[in-house]
C-alpha positions in Angstrom: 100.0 85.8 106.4 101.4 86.9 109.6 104.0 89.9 109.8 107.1 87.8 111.1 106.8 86.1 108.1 107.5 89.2 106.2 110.1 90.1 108.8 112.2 86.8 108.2 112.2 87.6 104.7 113.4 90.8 104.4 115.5 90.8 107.7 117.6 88.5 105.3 118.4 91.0 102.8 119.7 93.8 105.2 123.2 92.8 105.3 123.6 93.0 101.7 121.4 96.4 101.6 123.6 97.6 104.3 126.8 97.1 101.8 125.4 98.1 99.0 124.4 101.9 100.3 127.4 101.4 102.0 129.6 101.1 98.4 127.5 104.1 96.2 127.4 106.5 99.9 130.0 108.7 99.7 130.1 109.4 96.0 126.3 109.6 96.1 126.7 112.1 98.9 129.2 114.0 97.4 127.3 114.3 94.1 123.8 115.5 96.1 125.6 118.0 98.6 129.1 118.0 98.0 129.6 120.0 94.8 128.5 123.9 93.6 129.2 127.1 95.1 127.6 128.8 98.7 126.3 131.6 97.4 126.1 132.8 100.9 128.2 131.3 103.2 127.3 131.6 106.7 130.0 132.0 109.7 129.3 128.7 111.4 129.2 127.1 107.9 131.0 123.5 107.8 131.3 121.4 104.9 129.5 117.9 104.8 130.9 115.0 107.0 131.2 112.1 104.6 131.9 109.6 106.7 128.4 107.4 107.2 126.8 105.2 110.3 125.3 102.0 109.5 122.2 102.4 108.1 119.0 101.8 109.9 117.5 97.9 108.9 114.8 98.0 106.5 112.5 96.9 108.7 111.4 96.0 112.3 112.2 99.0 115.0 110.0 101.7 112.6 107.2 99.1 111.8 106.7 98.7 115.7 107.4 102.9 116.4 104.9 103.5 113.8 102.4 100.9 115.9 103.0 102.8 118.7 102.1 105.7 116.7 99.1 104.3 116.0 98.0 103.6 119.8 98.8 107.2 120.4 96.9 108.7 118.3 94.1 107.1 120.4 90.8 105.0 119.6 88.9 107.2 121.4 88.7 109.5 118.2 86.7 107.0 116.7 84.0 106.9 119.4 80.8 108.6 118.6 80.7 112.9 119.8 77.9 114.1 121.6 76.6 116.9 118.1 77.7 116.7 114.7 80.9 118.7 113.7 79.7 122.5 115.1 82.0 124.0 112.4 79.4 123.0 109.2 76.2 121.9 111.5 73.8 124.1 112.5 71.9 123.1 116.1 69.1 122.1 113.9 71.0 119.5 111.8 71.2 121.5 108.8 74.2 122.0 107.0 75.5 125.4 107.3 74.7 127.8 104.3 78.2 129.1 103.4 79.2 125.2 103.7 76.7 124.5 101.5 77.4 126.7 98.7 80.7 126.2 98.9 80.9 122.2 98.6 78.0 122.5 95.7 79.8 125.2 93.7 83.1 123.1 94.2 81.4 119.8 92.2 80.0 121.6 89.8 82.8 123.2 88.4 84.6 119.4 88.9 82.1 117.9 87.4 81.8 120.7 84.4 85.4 120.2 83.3 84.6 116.1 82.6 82.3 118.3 79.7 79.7 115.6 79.8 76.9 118.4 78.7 74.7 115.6 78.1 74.5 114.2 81.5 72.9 115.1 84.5 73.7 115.8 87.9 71.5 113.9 90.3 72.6 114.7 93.6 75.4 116.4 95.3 75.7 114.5 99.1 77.8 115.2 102.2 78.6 111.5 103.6 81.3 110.2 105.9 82.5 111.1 109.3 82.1 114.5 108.8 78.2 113.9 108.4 77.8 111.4 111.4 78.8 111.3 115.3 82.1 109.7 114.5 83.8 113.2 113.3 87.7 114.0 114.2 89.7 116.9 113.6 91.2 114.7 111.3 88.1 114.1 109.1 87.8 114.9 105.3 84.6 116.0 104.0 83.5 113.2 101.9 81.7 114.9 98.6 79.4 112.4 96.5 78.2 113.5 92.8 75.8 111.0 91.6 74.8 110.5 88.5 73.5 107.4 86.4 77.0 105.7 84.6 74.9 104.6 82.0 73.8 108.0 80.7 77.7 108.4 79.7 78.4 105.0 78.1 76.5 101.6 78.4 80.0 100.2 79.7 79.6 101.3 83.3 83.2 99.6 84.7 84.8 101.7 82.1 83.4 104.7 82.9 84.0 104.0 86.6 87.9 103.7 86.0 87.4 106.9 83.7 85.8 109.2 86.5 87.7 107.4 89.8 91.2 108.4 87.6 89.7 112.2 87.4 88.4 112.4 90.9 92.1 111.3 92.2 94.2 113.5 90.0 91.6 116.2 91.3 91.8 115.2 94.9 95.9 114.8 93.9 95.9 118.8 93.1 94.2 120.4 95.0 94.4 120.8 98.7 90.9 122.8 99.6 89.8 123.4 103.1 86.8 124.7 104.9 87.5 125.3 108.0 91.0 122.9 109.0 89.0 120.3 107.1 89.7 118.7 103.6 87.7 118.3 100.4 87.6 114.7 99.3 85.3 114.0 95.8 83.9 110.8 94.7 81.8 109.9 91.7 79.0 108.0 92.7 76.8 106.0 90.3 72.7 106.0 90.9 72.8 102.3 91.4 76.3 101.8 93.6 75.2 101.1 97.2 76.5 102.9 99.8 76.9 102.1 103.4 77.7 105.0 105.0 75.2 105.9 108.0 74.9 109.4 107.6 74.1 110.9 104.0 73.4 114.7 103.5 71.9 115.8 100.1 73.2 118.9 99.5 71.0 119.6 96.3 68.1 119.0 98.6 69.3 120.7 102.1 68.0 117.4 103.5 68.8 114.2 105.4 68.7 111.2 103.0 69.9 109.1 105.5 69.9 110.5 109.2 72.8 109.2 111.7 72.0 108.1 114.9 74.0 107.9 118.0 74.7 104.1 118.3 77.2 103.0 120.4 79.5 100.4 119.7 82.5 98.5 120.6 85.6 99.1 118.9 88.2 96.1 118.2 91.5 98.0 119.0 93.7 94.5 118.8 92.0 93.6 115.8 92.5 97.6 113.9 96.2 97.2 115.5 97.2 94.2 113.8 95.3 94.8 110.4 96.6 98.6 110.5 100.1 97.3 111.7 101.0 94.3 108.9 99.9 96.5 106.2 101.9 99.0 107.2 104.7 96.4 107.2 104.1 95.4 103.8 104.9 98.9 102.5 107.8 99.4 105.0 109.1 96.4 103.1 108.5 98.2 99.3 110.3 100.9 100.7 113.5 99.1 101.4 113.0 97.3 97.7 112.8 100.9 96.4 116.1 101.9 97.9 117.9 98.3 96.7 116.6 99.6 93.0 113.6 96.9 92.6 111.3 99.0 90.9 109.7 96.9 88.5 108.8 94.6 92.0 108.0 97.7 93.8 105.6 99.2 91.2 103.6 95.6 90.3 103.5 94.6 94.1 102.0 98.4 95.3 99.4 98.7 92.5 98.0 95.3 93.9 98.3 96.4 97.3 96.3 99.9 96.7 93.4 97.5 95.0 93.9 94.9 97.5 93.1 97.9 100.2 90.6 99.5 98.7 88.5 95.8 98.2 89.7 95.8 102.4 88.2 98.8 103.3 85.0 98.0 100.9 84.8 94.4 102.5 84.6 95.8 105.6 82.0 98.7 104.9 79.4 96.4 103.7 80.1 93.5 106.4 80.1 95.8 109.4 79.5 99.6 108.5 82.0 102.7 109.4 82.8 100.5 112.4 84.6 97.5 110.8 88.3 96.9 111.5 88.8 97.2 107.9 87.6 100.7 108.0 89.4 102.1 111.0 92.7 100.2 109.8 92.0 102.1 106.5 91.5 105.4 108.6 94.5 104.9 110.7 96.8 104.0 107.8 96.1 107.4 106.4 96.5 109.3 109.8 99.9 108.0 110.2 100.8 108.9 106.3 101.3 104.9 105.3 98.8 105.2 102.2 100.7 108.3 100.8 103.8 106.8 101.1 102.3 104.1 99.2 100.9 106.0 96.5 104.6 108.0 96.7 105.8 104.3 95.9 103.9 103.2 93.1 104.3 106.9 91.6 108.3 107.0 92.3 108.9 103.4 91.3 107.4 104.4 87.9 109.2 107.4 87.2 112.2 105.9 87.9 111.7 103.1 86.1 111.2 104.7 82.9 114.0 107.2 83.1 117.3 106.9 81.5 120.3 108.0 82.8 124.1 108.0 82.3 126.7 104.9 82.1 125.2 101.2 82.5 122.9 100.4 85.0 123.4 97.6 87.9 122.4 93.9 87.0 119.8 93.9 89.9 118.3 90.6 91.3 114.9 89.9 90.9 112.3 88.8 93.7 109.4 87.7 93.3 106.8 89.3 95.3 104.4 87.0 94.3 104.2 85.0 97.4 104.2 87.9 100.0 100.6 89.1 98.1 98.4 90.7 101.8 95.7 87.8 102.0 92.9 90.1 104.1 
């Protein structure tokens, strides 16, 4: 599916978005801002204008500013570095002690609130950019506890959709950094393969699987467009959001956040860290699309559910069925 096709069908519902945040602005405005007392009212104080400009279309001129965002942040990041990450590696390609004690004591004390006493922890690894040539300022430190799935339960796709709910309301919480750089966990199982280049076993203080300085070729047309109509696709739930389709909005982004995650997997095992799919991933979250994508499917929800005052708007449905991402 190409993005002009997703273009021509929203493009068509902005004149009746544009009149229907035109109808609810001004008491909507006046309800947010426009009532309650200025505790302390400043000289230049002014009350809200509420008068409103046409509002901006729900898509088109951001999707193509937020491509140019994307070429400015530069694939030149993504190109291997000369030494690992200096801030966690030492010059003899060991992890760095206080790192070290500090990422193992973090997953242990993750891994001791699941209270599965009976199971063991295999490994603790350091994996990702942050453990191979292809570090940024931007890059997370991915931590990997592995353990054997089948020591908890003999259902091991159960247990995986257990643990990856507790690893991202943990990841969701907290906001831990060692030095500038962010904690990401992940719950590995002993028999999940993993295609990362560079794996550090923490429990160990050992290479498991040593990077090497291979020099490729990057596809920057073909991590543009992948990067660029995903992004449109959740430019487009936004705009459903705001016309109250939140029933569409939360179906449509739960598929696309498994759709992306199969994207970025695909990828992985076809082509390594490398693949399109991976640096589209890795660009996506640079430029914030993927949170305001889980924003979505969280917002949607809540909304959804709540119940507020007077009747609510007969909304038209529409079906989302046929604008599914094909990757």
């Amino acid at each position: 599916m190409k993005i002009k096709v997703i273009d021509k069908v929203i493009d068509e519902q902005t004149e009746p978005f544009q009149k229907k945040i035109r109808s609810k602005h001004k008491k909507m405005k006046f309800r947010l801002i426009g009532k309650g007392k200025n505790k302390k009212k400043e000289k230049r104080w002014t009350p809200p204008a509420f008068e409103r400009a046409k509002s901006s279309p729900p898509i088109g001129e951001e999707v193509k500013k937020c491509l140019n965002e994307m070429k400015y942040y530069g694939y030149h990041d993504f190109q291997l570095k000369e030494t690992l990450n200096s801030k966690f590696w030492e010059e003899d390609l060991t992890l760095k002690k206080e790192v070290s004690d500090r990422l193992k004591q973090i997953a242990q004390e993750f891994f001791k609130k699941l209270k599965f006493d009976w199971v063991d922890i295999l490994n603790i690894t350091l994996t990702g950019s942050s453990a191979n040539y292809n570090w940024t300022e931007h890059s997370d430190l991915d931590l990997h506890i592995i353990i054997d799935f089948k020591q908890v339960d003999e259902n091991a796709s159960l247990v995986k959709q257990f643990l990856d709910s507790k690893r991202i309301e943990w990841n969701r919480k907290h906001e831990i950094l060692i030095r500038g750089h962010e904690i990401e966990i992940y719950i590995q199982d002993l028999a999940e393969p993993h295609a990362s280049t560079g794996v550090y076993s923490i429990t160990d203080q050992r290479w498991m699987r040593k990077p090497t300085k291979k020099h490729v070729k990057i596809d920057e047309k073909g991590v543009h467009d992948k990067a660029g109509f995903i992004s449109s696709l959740i430019d487009g739930l936004d705009n459903l959001f705001f016309q109250g389709k939140l029933e569409q909005v939360y179906n449509f982004s739960e598929r696309l956040k498994e759709k992306i995650q199969k994207f970025r997997k695909s990828g992985l095992e076809k082509a390594g860290e490398y693949s399109n799919e991976n640096l589209a991933f890795k660009v996506l979250r640079r430029t914030g699309y993927l949170k305001k994508l889980s924003e979505l499917h969280t917002r949607s929800y809540d909304e959804m559910m709540s119940i507020e005052n007077g009747e609510q708007e007969n909304e038209q449905k529409i079906d989302l069925s046929a604008y599914h991402p094909v990757f």
